[in-house]
Structures are given as structure tokens and as C-alpha cells.
N, C-alpha and C positions, 0 to 999 in steps of 0.2 A: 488408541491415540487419546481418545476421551477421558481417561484413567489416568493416563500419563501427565498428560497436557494439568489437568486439573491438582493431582499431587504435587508437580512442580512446581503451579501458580500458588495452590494453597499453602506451602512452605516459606515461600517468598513470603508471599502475607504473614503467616504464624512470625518468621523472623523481625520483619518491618515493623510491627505489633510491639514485639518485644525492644524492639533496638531504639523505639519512640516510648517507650513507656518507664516512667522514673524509676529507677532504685528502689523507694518509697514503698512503689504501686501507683494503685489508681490516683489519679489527683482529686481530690474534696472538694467539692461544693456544699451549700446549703441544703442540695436534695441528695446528695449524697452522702449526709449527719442525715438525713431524714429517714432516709431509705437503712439505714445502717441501725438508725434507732428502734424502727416499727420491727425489722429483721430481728434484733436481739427482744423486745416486748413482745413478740411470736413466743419465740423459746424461754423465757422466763415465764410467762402469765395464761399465753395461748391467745394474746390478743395482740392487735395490729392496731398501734400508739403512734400517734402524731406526734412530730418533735415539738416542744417546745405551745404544749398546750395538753398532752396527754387525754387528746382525742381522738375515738376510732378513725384509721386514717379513711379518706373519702376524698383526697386530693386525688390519688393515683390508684387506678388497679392494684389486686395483688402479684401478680405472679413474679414481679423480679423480687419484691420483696421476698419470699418465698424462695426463692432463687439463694438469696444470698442469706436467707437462716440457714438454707441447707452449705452452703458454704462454710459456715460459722461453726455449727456441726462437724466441721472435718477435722477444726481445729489450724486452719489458716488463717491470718488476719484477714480484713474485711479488701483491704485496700489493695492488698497481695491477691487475693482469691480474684477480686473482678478483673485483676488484671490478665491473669491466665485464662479468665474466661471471657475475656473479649477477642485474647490472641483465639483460640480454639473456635468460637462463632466467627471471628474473620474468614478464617481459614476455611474450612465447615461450609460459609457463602461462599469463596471463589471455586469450591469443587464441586459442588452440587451446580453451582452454574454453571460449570464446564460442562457436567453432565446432560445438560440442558440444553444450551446451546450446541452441541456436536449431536444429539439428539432429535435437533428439530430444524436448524440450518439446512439449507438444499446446500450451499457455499458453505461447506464446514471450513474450511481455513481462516474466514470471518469471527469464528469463535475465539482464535489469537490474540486478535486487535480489542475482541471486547475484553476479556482475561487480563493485559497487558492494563486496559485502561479502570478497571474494578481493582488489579492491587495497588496501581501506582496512582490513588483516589485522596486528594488530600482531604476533603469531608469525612470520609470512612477511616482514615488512620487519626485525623485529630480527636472523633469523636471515642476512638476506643481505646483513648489514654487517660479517657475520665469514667468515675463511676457513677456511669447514667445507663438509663435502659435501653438508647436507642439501638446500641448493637445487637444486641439482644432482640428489638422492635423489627429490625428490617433485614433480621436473617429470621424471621417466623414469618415477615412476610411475602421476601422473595420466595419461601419454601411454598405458603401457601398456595402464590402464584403458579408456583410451577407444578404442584401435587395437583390441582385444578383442569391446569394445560393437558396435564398426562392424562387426565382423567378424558376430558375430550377427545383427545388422539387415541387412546387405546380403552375408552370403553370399558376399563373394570372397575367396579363398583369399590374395591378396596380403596384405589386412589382417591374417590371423594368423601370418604369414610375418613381419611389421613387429612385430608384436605380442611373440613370442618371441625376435626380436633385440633389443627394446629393455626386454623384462621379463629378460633376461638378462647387458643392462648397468645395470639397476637394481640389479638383486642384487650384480654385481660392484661397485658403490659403496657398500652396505653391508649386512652380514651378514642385515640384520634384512629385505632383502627379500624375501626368502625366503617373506614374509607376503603379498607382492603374487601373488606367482607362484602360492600355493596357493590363495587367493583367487580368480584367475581361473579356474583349473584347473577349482575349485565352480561358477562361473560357469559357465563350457563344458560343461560334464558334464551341469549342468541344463538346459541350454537348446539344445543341439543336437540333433539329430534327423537321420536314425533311429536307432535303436537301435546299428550296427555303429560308424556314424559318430562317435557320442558318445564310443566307447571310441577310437576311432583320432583322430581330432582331438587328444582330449583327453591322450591316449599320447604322440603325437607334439609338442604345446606343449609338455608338459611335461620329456622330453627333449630338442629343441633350445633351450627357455629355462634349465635347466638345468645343458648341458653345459659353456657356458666356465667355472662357479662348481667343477663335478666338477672341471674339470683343476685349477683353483688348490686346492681343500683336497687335492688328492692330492699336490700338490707341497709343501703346508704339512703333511700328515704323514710325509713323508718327509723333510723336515728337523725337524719341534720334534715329530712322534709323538700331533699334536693336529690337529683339523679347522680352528678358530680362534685357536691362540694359550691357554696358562694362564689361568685365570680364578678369583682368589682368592673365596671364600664373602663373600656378601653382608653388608651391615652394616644394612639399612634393612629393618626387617616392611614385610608387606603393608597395615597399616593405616597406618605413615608414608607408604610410597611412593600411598596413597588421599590421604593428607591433603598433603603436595607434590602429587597431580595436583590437587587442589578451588581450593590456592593458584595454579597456574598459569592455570584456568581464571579465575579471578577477577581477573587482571593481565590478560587479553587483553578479558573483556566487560566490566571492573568500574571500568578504572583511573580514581585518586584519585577516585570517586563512582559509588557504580551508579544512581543516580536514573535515569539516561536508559534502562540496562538495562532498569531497571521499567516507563518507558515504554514504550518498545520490546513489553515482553513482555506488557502490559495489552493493546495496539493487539493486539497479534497473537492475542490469547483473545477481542476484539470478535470479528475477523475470522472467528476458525473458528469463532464461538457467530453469526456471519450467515450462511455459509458452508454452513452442514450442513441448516438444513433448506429451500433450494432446490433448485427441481425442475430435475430430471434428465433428460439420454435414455439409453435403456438401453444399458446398457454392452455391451461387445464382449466375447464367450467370451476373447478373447486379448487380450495388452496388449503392447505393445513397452516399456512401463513396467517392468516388472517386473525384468529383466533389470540393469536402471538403479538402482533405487533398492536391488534384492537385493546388486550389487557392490559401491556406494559402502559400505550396511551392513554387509559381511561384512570388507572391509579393516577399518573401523573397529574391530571385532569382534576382528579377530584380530591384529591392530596393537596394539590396547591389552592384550590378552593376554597376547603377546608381551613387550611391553617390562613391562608389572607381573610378569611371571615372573622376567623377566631381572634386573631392579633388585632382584627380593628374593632373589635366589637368588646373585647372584655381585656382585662388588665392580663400582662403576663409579660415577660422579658420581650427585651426587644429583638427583632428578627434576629437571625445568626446560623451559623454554619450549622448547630447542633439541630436547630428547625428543621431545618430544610435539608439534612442529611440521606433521609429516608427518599427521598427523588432519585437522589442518585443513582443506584443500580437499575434503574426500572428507567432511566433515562439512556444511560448505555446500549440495555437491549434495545431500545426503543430505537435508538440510530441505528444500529446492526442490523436487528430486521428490516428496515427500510433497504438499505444495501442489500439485502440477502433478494428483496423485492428487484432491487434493481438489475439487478447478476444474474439472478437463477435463469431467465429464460436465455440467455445468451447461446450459442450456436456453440461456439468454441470454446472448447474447455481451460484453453494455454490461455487466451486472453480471458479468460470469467478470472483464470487462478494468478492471472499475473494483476489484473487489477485489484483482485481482493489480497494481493502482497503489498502493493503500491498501498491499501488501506491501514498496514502494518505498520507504514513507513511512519503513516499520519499518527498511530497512536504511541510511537516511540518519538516523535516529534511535541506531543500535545505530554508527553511524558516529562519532560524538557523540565516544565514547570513545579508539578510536583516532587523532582528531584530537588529542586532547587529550593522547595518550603522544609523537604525532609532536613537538607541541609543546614535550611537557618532558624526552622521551629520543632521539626521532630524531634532529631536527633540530637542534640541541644539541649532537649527534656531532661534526657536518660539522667545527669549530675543535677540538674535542678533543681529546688526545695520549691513546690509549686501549691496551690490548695489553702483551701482554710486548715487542713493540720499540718503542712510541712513548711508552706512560706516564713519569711523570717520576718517579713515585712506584718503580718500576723500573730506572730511569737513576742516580736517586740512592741504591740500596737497597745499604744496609751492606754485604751480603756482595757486589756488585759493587764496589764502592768497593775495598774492603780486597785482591780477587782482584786487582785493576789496578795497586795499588803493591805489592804481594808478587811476585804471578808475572810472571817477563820471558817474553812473547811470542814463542815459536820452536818451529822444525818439528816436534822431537824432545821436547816438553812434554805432558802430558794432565794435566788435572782431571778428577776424580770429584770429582760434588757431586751432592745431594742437590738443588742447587738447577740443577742443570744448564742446563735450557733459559733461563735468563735469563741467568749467561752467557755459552752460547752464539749468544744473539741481539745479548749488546755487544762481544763480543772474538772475536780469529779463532784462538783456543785450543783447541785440540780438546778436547771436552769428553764425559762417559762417567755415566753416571748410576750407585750404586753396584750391585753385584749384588744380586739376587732374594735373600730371606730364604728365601722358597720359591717351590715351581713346576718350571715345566721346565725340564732343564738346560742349555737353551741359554742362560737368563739367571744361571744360579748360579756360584758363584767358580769351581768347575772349568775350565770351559770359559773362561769371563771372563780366568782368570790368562795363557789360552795368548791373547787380542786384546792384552792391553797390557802383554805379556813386550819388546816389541819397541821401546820409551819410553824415552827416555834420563832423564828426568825429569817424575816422577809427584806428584801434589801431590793431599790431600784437601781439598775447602773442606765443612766441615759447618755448616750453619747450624740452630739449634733445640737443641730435645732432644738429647740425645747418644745415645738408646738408639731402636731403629724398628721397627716391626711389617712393613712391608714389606721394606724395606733391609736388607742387611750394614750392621751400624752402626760407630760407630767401635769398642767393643770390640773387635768382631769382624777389627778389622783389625788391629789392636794386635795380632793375635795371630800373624796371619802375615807381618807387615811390622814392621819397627824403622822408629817412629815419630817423627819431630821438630817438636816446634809450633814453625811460624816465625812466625806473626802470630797474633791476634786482636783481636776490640772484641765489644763489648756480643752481637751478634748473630751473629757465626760466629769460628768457628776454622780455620788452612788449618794443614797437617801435609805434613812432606817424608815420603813413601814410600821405603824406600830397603828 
């Protein structure tokens, strides 16, 4: 049944994937010119280049970058390749978690509702229509999760051997893993036995999940002097970045109507006001439960910890589905085993299995809504021209326009623009974002003057404000460049460097 159940959900998913994901491919972002960039300067140079500064990268781990040279390699576009390979990690998560769940459920029919509510997941299908690493993120780390678990329940050493190589390419695909790895760590410590073993186990996870993450911040402080890269002071309190998470929760359970929510959530306070007071057999001194429902809550725990620190404390986008996607499946289990908590000791088998149906009912009900976003935002994608390379709104955007009839096309040419990665995603211009206002000095003019000393012809394109909190703005350059405005319109100015 576990085989079965899991192929038929993981299908759904691989299809969903596909039927939300554009024509195109993946949709383009900023980090996705970036991650595409450092990818192709791998296999040209054997070095890992920051977009629009041509500094070893130290923003992001390598491994999706890595990921997508070897894509590049196959000879698929970049945009096409992530997209096949977010369907395939979709897919990939919902079967291994089936495996898992009918695996460790006392009430395996529980494992339906949670299946049901993993593909029809509107955070996990919007985020794997773009090329970003989270899908990627949180199918290494639901794995880990559960390579961990196995290891507890059945005791062979190969599981936490599997465990720490792949809690250790988690990490390397994003900083914040670091959350998973301490997480199981708590997990191991609690729950192994005896006494010697708990410290050596847990000693040893932790340095070989660890070690490839040591060698890269050792190598990122001995180029930029930092563990991850500058990180400018946050702009968002802790009661914004509460009040963006409350909004995001309510686009993935609420969208355009929460009535079915409410239903959902009614059926489900029948259930545990039925539920609590049947009789019981007595419970077991021990529970394999535990282990289970203590890890999925301590990720979530210290996951959301994590990122509300991190948002209020240092500059970075503003909260969003893509944040906060990685909770997801580890929120699921998390209600499931609770129920699985509530059922197992039950007397009666008809009523454990007819309540844990009634549970089915609730997540084809709570499904209601995601149906309803596939309708008006997934599937909706598939013709859409979406991205910094496919939108039109993009293709036609002033300060491209104006870059394409001003600057002529050739080897010995660079732009600094402020608007850099757009385009660098329509011209084959080399293109340079301006320097750091602040930070480390790998991105300040200092160093910056000795990369694009070597230009035969350097051109500013500034589009906006003229003055930047981030950026060298153009004052600032006026000051050490004799400046010439060759063009402008409404929305940007370009300027000869000389």
C-alpha cells in the first residue's frame, strides 16, 4: 500500500509541477541570473562568480549552484532543466514521505490525509515554478529528517551515515540549514541510548554533517573576512515580519475565501470533541511516536526562529511564501502525528478507522483552496511570459530600451546599472552592479576600480532616484570619473565613464 499510495501521489505532484510551470521554464529572478551565472563561471573558469560583481560567490552555499552546472552539462537550457528538476524533487518528497509515514503511523490510513495535503500544497507548487533552491532545500531536508528517524527505529548505523551526508548537503544549499542539522542533533541526543553512545553518535553526526559547510565558511573568510557574506541591519520589526508571516499563512489556507478553511476546521473540533472520550488500551511505557512528532516540532521551532531573527535583524526580502515554504511539510507531519497520538490507543479498530476517514474528509475539504489558487495562479502560469527574461513588461522596460540604442555591443564594453540583472538577462553586455555604499570590501570601490580598470569603454545606466542607500550613487561617481550624459528618457539616464 505504501508503494502504491506514494507512486500515485508522487505522480499527481510530478504532473501539478508540470501543468503550473511555464512554457518558458523556470521563472527568473535576480538569484536566479545569479545562481545561473556562478553555474556557467564553474564550467568556463572552475570558479564560482558572483553576478554582477565577479566575486567569489559567498552569498549562497554551493551545491544548487553545482546542481545546475551539472544541468548545463547535459546541454538543456537552464530554465527548462530546473524545471524538470523541481517536478522530479516534488515528486521524489511525496514518495519518500509516503514511505514514511505508512512506515511509522500506528493509524496508517492517516498517511492519506497527510499525502492529499503535501501535493495539493500551494507553497510547495508556487515555489517549484521558480528557479530557486528551496525545492531542492526541503526535499534534503525532509530526507534528512527521516534518514535520522529510521536510524532511531531500526538502529543501523548505515541510516545515520545517509543521514549526515545528506543533512550536510542541505546545509550546503542554504545557510539556514543549519536549523535541520541542530534539530536532529536534539533529536539524537534524546533518544539514543546508552548513555556513552548518545554523546558519540551525536559528536560524530554532528561533525561529519557539518564538515563540507566548515570547509566553505573557511574558504569565505579568507576571501571577504566574513562566515556568509555582509549583511546590511534589517528594515522590517519583529511585529511586521509576525504580520507578513499571518499574510502568508492566509494565501496558502485562506485563498480568495476561507469559508471551506472554517469548514475544514469545524469537522476537525467534531472529530477531537469524538475522539477524546473513547476508550482506550493502555498505553505502552514507550512510544516510537515520540521521536516523530518531537522532530517535525523542533524543525518548525527553530526554523521559524531562525528566519524571524534573521528578517528582523539584517536586510533581505520581505517575508513570503518562498521564506517560509520549507515549514511546510514538517507542519503536516506534525498535525498527523498528533492524530496518530490521538487514535492509536483506541479500543476499536471501525471507529480509530472511521475517524481517521472523517480526517480525509477534512483534508479534501482544506484542499478546496488550493484548487482554487491552481486555478487562478498556477495554472495560468503554463502561457504566461513571467521573470526577468520572459515578462514583457521587462523586454519593453525604458531603461532596456534606451541601453540597446545608446550602447554598441562589444568585448571591451561594461555597464554599471543599478538595474543590472535585466539587462544582463537581454543583452550580451557585460554587465556590473554599482559598488557597495557599505560592507566588505570586496564589494566597495576600492577593490571594484582594480575589476573594471581593464574596460575599454564603461557606461552608467541609472535608472530612479539618483541618490542610494545601498549603491555608490551617481554622485558618488561624479566624483571620481568625468562624467558624460549620452542619453536619457523619463526613466533612466546612461553616462560615458571616462
Amino acid at each position: 500500500m505504501r508503494h502504491l499510495a506514494g507512486v500515485v501521489f508522487a505522480v499527481a505532484a510530478f504532473i501539478i509541477v508540470l501543468l503550473c510551470m511555464p512554457a518558458t521554464g523556470a521563472i527568473y529572478t535576480h538569484d536566479t541570473l545569479s545562481y545561473e551565472y556562478a553555474a556557467s563561471t564553474l564550467l568556463d573558469s572552475g570558479r564560482l562568480l558572483y553576478f554582477g560583481y565577479d566575486t567569489p560567490i559567498i552569498q549562497w552555499p554551493p551545491f544548487y549552484i553545482i546542481i545546475l552546472s551539472i544541468l548545463e552539462l547535459t546541454g538543456v537550457t537552464i530554465a527548462q532543466g530546473i524545471g524538470w528538476l523541481n517536478a522530479v524533487l516534488f515528486a521524489y518528497l511525496v514518495y519518500a514521505s509516503s514511505l514514511y509515514l505508512f512506515e511509522t503511523l500506528k493509524v496508517k490510513l492517516l498517511a492519506i490525509p497527510a499525502l492529499i495535503l503535501l501535493v495539493m500544497s500551494v507553497p510547495l507548487i508556487h515555489i517549484s515554478g521558480y528557479g530557486w533552491s528551496e525545492m531542492l532545500f526541503i526535499f534534503l531536508s525532509v530526507l534528512s529528517m527521516v534518514l535520522m528517524l529510521m536510524y532511531i527505529k531500526k538502529k543501523s548505523i548505515s541510516w545515520l551515515i545517509s543521514c549526515a551526508i545528506i543533512s550536510g548537503l542541505c546545509w550546503l544549499t542554504r545557510y539556514i540549514g543549519i536549523v535541520i542539522i541542530a534539530s536532529l542533533c536534539i533529536t539524537l541526543f534524546i533518544f539514543e541510548k546508552p548513555a556513552i553512545e548518545k554523546f558519540k553518535r551525536t559528536f560524530s553526526y554532528g561533525v561529519f554533517s557539518c564538515f563540507p559547510m566548515a570547509l566553505w565558511v573557511i574558504r569565505n573568510l579568507v576571501i571577504s573576512g566574513t562566515l556568509t557574506g555582509g549583511r546590511q541591519p534589517g528594515t522590517y520589526t519583529i511585529s511586521d515580519n509576525i504580520e507578513l508571516t499571518l499574510s502568508v499563512l492566509n494565501e496558502w489556507f485562506s485563498f480568495l475565501t476561507p469559508v471551506f478553511t472554517y469548514i475544514a476546521l469545524a469537522f476537525l473540533l467534531f472529530l477531537v470533541v469524538l475522539a477524546i472520550p473513547l476508550k482506550r488500551t493502555k498505553r505502552k511505557k514507550t512510544s516510537d511516536l515520540a521521536p516523530n512528532l518531537l522532530t517535525n516540532f523542533l524543525i518548525i521551532a527553530t526554523y521559524s526562529a531562525a528566519l524571524l531573527i534573521s528578517a528582523t535583524n539584517t536586510a533581505m526580502d520581505p517575508i513570503n511564501t518562498r521564506l517560509w515554504s520549507p515549514v511546510y511539510p514538517f507542519l503536516v507531519f506534525t498535525v498527523i502525528f498528533a492524530w496518530d497520538l490521538l487514535l492509536r490507543n483506541i479500543k476499536e479498530d471501525k471507529i480509530k478507522g472511521g475517524i481517521a476517514a472523517g480526517f480525509i474528509v477534512v483534508a479534501l475539504t482544506m484542499a478546496v483552496n488550493p484548487l482554487l489558487w491552481l486555478q487562478s495562479e498556477g495554472i495560468t502560469r503554463k502561457d504566461a511570459l513571467l521573470g526577468t527574461k520572459q515578462s514583457a513588461y521587462v523586454k519593453n522596460s525604458p531603461v532596456l530600451s534606451l541601453t540597446r540604442e545608446t550602447v554598441a555591443q562589444s568585448e571591451g564594453t561594461l555597464i554599471i546599472s543599478n538595474d543590472a540583472s535585466i539587462i544582463a538577462a537581454h543583452t550580451d553586455i557585460k554587465c556590473y552592479y554599482p559598488p557597495k555604499s557599505e560592507g566588505i570590501s570586496l564589494y566597495t570601490y576600492d577593490k571594484y576600480s582594480e575589476r573594471v580598470a581593464d574596460f575599454e569603454k564603461i557606461y552608467l545606466v541609472w535608472s530612479g532616484p539618483l541618490d542610494s542607500e545601498s549603491f555608490m550613487d551617481v554622485a558618488a561617481f561624479d566624483e571620481v570619473y568625468d562624467m558624460e550624459k549620452v542619453a536619457q528618457n523619463n526613466y533612466c539616464s546612461i553616462y560615458l565613464l571616462k
